[in-house]
C-alpha positions in Angstrom: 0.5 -0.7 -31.0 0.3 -2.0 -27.2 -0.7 -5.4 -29.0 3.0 -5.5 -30.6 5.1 -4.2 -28.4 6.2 -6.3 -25.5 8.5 -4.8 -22.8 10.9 -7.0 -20.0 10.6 -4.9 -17.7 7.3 -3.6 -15.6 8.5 -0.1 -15.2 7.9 0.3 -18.8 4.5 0.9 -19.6 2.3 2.3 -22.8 0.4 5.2 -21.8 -2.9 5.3 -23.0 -4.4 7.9 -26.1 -7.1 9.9 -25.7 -9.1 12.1 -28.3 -10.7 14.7 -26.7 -11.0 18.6 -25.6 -8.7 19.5 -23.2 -11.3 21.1 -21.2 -12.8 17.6 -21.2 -9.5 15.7 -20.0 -8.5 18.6 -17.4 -12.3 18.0 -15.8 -11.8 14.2 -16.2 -8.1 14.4 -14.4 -9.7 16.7 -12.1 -12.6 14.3 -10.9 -10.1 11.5 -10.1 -7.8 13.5 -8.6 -4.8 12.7 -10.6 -1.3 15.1 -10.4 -2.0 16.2 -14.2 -1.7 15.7 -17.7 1.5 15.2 -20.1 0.2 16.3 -23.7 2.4 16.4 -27.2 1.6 17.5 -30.8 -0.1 14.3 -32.8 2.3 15.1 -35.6 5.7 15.5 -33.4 8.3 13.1 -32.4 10.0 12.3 -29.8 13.4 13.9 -29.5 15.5 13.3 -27.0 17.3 15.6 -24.6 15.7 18.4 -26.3 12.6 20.4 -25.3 10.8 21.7 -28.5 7.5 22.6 -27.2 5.9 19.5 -28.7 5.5 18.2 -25.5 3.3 20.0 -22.6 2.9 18.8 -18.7 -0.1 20.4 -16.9 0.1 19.3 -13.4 -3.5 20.4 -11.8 -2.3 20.3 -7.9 -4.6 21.5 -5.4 -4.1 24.7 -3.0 -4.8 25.3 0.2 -4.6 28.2 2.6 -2.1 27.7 5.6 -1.4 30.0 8.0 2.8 30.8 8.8 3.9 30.4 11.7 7.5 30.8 11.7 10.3 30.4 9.2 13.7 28.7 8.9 16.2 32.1 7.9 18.2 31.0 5.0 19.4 32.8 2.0 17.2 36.4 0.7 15.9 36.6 4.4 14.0 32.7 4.9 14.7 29.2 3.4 11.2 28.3 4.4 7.9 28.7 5.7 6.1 27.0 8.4 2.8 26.4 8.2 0.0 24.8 9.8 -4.2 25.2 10.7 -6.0 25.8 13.4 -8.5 23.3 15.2 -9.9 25.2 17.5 -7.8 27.2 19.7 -4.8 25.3 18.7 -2.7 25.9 16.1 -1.1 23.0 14.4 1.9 22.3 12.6 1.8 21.0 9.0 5.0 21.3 7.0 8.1 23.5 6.2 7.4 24.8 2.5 10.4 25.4 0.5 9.1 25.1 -3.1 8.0 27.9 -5.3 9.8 30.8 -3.8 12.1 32.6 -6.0 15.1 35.1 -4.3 12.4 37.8 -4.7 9.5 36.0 -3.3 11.8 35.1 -0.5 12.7 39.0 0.3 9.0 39.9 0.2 7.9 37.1 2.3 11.1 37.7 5.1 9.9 41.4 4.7 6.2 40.6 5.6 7.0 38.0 8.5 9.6 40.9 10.5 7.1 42.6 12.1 5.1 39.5 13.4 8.5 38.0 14.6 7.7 36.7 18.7 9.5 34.9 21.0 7.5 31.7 21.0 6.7 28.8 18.9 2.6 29.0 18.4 2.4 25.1 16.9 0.7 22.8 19.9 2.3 19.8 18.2 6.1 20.6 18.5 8.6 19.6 18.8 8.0 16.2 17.1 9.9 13.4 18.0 11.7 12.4 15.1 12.4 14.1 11.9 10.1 11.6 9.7 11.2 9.5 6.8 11.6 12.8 4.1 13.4 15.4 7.0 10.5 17.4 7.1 9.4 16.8 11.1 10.4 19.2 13.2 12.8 18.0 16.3 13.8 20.0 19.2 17.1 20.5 17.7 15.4 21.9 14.2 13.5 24.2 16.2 16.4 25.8 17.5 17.1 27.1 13.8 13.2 28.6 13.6 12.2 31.9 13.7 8.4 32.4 15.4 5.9 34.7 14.1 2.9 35.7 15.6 0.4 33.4 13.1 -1.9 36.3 11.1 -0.3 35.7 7.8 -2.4 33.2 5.6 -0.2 31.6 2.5 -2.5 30.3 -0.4 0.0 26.8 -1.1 -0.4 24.1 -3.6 -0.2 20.5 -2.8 0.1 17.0 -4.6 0.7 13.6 -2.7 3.9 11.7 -3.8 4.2 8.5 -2.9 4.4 8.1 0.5 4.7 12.1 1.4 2.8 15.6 0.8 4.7 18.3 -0.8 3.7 21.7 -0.7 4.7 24.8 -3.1 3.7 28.2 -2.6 1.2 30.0 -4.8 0.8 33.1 -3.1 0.2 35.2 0.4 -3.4 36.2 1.1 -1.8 39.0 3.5 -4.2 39.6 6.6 -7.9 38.6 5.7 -8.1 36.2 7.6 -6.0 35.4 10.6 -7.5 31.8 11.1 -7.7 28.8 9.1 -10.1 26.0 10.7 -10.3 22.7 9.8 -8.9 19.0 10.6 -6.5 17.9 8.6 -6.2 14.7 6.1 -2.9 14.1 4.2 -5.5 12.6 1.3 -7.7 15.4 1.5 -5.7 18.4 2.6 -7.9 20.5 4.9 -11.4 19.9 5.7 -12.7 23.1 6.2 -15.1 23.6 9.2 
């Protein structure tokens, strides 16, 4: 079909076909580190505007374990999370994470974070000077909206690179097993363990 069809423009492009498990193409998309898969029915068609189930996206990010320390308040108790790692002694600041919180997620993180609120920022690398191409550096001024917390709260996060940024969504809080997450971070990698 490629063969026949010939498109003007370049941002048009034939995806390729592919028979085969989806165990098989999971562990394929896996290996190369690809965001995921988009997968439809061989007998459906494409309708559009509608969303009939004929269609699937299976986006396979990769988590990570952060550790929070602070939060920007915001509506159900926090807007977002602060996380970062610790190399060393230091702790250092990654990103704000926003995504995957529902209003009830929100109120059980916020409830969790109140008892380790403190009066100082724990990130070595803030305030940043400048709030980065996507807003999600931390200035001086966005600092003055945090709230700090005492870092012993470990969030399990997913992440996938865009194209020119990391985004982060949170999969779930591993509470207080561990208290320290060691490691050197890579934006292409996510953290290196050590």
């Amino acid at each position: 079909m490629s063969s026949l069809l010939k498109f003007r423009s370049t941002r048009i492009r034939m995806a390729q076909h592919f028979e085969t498990s989806a165990e098989e193409m999971l562990r394929a998309v896996h290996q190369q580190r690809l965001e995921g898969v988009i997968a439809k029915r061989k007998d459906s068609r494409y309708e559009a505007g509608k969303r009939s189930g004929s269609w699937a996206k299976y986006r396979l990010n990769r988590g990570q374990e952060l550790v929070i320390g602070g939060y920007v308040p915001g509506t159900h108790g926090l807007d977002s999370i602060i996380v970062g790692y610790y190399r060393g002694k230091d702790l250092f600041y990654i990103a704000r994470v926003r995504n995957g919180f529902v209003p009830a997620t929100r109120r059980q993180v916020f409830a969790k974070l109140q008892p380790l609120v403190a009066p100082d920022c724990p990130f070595v690398n803030l305030p940043e000077a400048h709030e980065g191409r996507w807003g999600d550096g931390l200035t001086a001024e966005d600092m003055k909206k945090c709230v700090w917390v005492r870092p012993q709260l470990v969030a399990r996060l997913n992440f996938w690179n865009g194209p020119s940024r990391i985004a982060f969504g949170i999969r779930n809080l591993l509470g207080f097993e561990k208290t320290r997450v060691f490691g050197a971070w890579s934006k292409n990698q996510g953290l290196e363990q050590k």
